[in-house]
C-alpha positions, 0 to 999 in steps of 0.5 A: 639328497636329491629332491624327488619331482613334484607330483599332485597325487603324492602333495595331495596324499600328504595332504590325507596323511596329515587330515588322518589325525582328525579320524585318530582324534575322534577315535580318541575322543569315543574313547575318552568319553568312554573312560579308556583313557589308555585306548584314547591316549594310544590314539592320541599318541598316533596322532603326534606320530603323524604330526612328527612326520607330516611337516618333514615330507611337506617339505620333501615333496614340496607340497606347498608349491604343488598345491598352493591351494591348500593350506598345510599349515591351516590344516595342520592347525586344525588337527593340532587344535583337536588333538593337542588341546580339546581331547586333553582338555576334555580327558582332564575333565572326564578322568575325575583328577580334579574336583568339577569346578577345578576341571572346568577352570582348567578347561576353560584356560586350556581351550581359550588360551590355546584358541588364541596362541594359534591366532598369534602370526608370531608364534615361532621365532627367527629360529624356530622356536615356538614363543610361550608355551605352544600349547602341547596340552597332549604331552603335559596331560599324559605326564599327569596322568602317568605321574599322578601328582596332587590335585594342587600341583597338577591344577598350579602346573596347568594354569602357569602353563596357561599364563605362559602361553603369553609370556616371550619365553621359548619353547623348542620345536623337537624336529625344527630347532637346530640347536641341540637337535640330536639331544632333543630327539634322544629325549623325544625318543625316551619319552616315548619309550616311557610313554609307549611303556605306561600304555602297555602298563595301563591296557593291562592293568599293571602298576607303572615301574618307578624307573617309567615315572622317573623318565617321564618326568625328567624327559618332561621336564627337559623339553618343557625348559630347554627353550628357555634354557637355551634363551637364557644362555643366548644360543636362541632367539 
């Protein structure tokens, strides 16, 4: 596909789209400390969509170079921050689903771990890969909270993901990882389904179907482990 002329206006509105995810955090985090976690984890699930796509049409409008001023990345950086880690952080804490003092450990972890991860220049690898746990704390929050496991399993799933953020095992990038790509973004794609089935079940009050549950938790699973599934069989690096 032909790569279309570079244009300020559009690398600029790029630009806006991307910052948009901090006016869908702050929607979320009005929100979470109102206890609608269902309003906040819409507002939330809109942030992540902004964040699939703004990455692919930086890259198409070659806003890096028509404004080299601007750091994409950083603001990337910036939203992601709030967005993926602080709200969850903070909802984990505000919905009551651990004890006070298990809450603040988690939060604690979360916010400090996170912070680093995004200091760390080696984050991604040769290939795409991000290197330890790349700090999805929006996704692994809303499957606890759809799954709803005990306190202990939700509390040991948060502090292994916390010591994994340092460990030199990968995790996948749905969209930049080539290998198995087209299975990623099926997986992606039923886990918002499921997602978008949960919301719908919880803005009006209904039970969760089993079949909701199931998917979540196994499409959960999947892109929580193929990165180094895919290590552990010498196809990533």
């Amino acid at each position: 596909m032909e790569r279309p002329p570079n244009n300020v206006l559009i690398a600029f509105s790029v630009h806006l789209f991307t910052a948009s995810g901090a006016f869908w955090a702050f929607l979320a985090l009005v929100a979470a400390a109102e206890g609608r976690f269902t309003n906040m984890w819409f507002w939330l699930g809109v942030a992540l969509a902004v964040d699939g796509v703004d990455g692919p049409l930086a890259r198409y409008f070659n806003v890096k170079s028509v404004l080299p001023n601007w750091s994409g990345e950083l603001l990337d950086c910036v939203v992601d921050y709030i967005t993926f880690v602080l709200i969850p952080a903070f909802a984990l804490y505000q919905s009551g689903f651990l004890d006070e003092l298990y809450s603040f450990i988690c939060a604690a972890l979360i916010v400090c771990t996170s912070a680093i991860y995004y200091a760390d220049l080696r984050m991604k690898s040769r290939d795409n890969f991000f290197i330890g746990f790349p700090v999805c704390w929006n996704m692994l929050v809303f499957a606890l909270f759809v799954l709803e496991p005990g306190w202990t399993i939700a509390f040991a799933i948060v502090i292994i993901s916390a010591l994994l953020t340092f460990s030199p095992l990968l995790f996948v990038h749905p969209v930049r990882v080539k290998t198995w790509r087209s299975a990623t973004l099926s997986v992606c794609a039923v886990w918002a389904l499921c997602g978008a089935v949960a919301l719908y079940c919880g803005y009006y009050d209904l039970a969760i179907p089993l079949i909701v549950k199931i998917g979540i938790a196994l499409t959960s699973l999947y892109l929580y482990c193929v990165g180094f599934a895919l290590q552990a069989l010498g196809k990533a690096a």
